[in-house]
N, C-alpha and C positions, 0 to 999 in steps of 0.2 A: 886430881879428881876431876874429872867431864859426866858431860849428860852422856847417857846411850839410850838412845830409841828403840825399840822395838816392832818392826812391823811385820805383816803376815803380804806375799803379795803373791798377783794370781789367784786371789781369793776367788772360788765355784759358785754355785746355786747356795741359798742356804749358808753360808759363810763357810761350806764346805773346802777343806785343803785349804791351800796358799802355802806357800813356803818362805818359813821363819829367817829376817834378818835384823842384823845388829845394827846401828848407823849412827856415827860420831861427826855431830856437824861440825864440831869443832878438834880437830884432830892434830892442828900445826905441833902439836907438844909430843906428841908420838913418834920417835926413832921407828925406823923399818924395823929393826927388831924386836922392838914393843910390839908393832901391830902384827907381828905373826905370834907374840908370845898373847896377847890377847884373841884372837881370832883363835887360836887355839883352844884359850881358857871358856870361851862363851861356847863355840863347839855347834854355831851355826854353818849350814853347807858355806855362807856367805858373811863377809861382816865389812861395812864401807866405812873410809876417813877420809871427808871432807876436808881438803885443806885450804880451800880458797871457796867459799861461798857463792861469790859476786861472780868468779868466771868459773863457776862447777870445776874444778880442777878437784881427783876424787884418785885416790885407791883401791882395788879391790884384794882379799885376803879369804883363799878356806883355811881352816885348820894347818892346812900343810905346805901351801904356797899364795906368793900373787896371783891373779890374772889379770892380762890384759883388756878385758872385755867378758861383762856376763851381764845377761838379761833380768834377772831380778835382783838384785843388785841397784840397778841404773833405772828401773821402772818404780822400785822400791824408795830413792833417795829423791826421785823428782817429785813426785807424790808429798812425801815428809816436808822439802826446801818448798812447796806450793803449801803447803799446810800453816808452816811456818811464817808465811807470808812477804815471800823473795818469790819474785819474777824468774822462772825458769824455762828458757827456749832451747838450751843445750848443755849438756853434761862432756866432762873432760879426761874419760878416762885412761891409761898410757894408749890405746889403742889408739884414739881420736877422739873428734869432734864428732858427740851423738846427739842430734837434733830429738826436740822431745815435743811433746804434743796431749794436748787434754779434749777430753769427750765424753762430755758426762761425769760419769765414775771410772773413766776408762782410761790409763794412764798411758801414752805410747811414746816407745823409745825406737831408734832406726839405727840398726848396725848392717855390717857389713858378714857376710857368709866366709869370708878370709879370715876374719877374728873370731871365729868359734874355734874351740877347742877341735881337735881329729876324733871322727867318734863312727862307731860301725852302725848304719840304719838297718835295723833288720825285721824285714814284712810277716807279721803271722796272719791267718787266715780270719779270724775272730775275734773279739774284743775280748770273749771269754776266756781264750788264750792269754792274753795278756793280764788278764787277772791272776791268772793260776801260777804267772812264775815267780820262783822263790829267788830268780835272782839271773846275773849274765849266765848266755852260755860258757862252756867250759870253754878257754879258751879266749875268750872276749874280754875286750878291757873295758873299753866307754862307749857301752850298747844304747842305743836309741831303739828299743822293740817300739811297734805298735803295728796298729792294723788300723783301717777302716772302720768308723762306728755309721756313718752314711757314708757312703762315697758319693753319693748324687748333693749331699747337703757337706761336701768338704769338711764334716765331720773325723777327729780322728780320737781313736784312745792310745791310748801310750803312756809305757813309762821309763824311766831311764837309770842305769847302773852305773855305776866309779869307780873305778879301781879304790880302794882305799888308801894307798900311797900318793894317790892324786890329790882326793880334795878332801877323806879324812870321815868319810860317809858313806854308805852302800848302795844306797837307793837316795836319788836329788826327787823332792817334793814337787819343784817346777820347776821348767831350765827354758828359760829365756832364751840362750844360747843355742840349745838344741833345735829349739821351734824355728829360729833364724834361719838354721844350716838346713833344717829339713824342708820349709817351703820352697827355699831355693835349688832344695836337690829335684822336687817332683816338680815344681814350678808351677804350683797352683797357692793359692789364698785360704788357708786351712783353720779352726779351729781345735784344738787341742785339748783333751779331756787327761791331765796326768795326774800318776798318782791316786792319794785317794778322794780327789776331788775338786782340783786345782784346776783351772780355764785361762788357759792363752788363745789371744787370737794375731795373726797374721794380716801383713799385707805386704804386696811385693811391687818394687818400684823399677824404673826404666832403666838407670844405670844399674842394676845389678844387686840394690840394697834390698832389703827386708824390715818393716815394721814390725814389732811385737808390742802388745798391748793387754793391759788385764785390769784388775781393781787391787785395792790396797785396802788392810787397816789398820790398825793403830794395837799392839795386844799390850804394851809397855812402857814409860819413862823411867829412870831411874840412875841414880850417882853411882858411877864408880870408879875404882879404884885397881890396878893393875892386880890381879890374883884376886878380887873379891867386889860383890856391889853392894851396892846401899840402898834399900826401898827408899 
């Protein structure tokens, strides 16, 4: 039996959207095949295991596999380990060393455009387009739609699709990851409105990196236990 956290990050206006994660700060007891059998059970896009605190050395798990690297997730966990009140400069996921950063309410993490997932960016004309779809085009696995909501204010709307064999979800709430690979595709410094109400913002650095940054809260603590939790 461990704690599991609960947090919402990429939180909007209004405490609108943010996209739900699990987070085990204490995870050392957890076989790999525990934590996919839990990541399953809980049935968030994302669910972290902390297993070294002091040097962020961390896990990431959907439903249906590891990842190497994903944006809420590692925005999500550094947020929690500051809350907590541990010193957090960098996170350790297989991918690397992700330098981490606070501002405000505004939590930022800095990966790399290499360590995002393969995923098709596809431009619709109107934000209202991107409301309207019920889903990828036919055809399409790990769609990135959006369009422009300013273009002069690097405004964008957007939202993103999964294959379900992938991460076990149809539609990702926020994707840290996405917003990574997409400012570095057009190569501008963008804000991101996804979902139904969830806010990333961007920054892009010399070597090649990308910051992604958002807010975080708190929806849950709670004991539990593998197949079931405990208020």
């Amino acid at each position: 039996m461990t704690t599991l956290h609960e947090v919402k990050v990429f939180v909007g206006q209004d405490g609108r959207g943010g996209n739900p994660l699990g987070i085990f700060l204490d995870a050392s007891g957890f076989s790999s095949e525990q934590r996919q059998f839990v990541a399953s059970d809980l049935n968030f896009s994302e669910t972290v295991f902390v297993d070294d605190i002091c040097s962020g050395v961390l896990e990431i798990y959907t439903p249906m596999s590891e990842l190497p690297f994903a944006g809420h997730p590692l925005v999500g966990t550094a947020w929690l380990l500051r809350r907590q009140g541990h010193e957090v400069s960098e996170l350790r996921p297989p991918a690397g060393i992700v330098p981490v950063g606070f501002e405000g309410d505004q939590i930022w993490i800095t990966g790399r455009p290499e360590w995002c997932p393969a995923m098709e960016f596809l431009q619709y004309d109107t934000p209202a387009q991107i409301d309207g779809l019920k889903g990828a085009p036919d055809g399409i696995g790990f769609a990135y739609c959006w369009a422009w909501d300013n273009e002069s204010e690097n405004r964008v709307r957007a939202r993103v699709f999964i294959p379900g064999d992938v991460a076990g979800i149809d539609e990702d709430e926020a994707t840290g990851s996405g917003a990574v690979a997409f400012a570095a595709r057009i190569g501008r410094e963008v804000t991101v409105r996804q979902g139904v109400g969830s806010l990333l913002r961007t920054r892009l650095h010399d070597d090649g990196a990308v910051s992604v940054g958002g807010a975080v809260t708190m929806t849950d603590t709670r004991l539990y236990t593998i197949g079931t939790t405990i208020d």
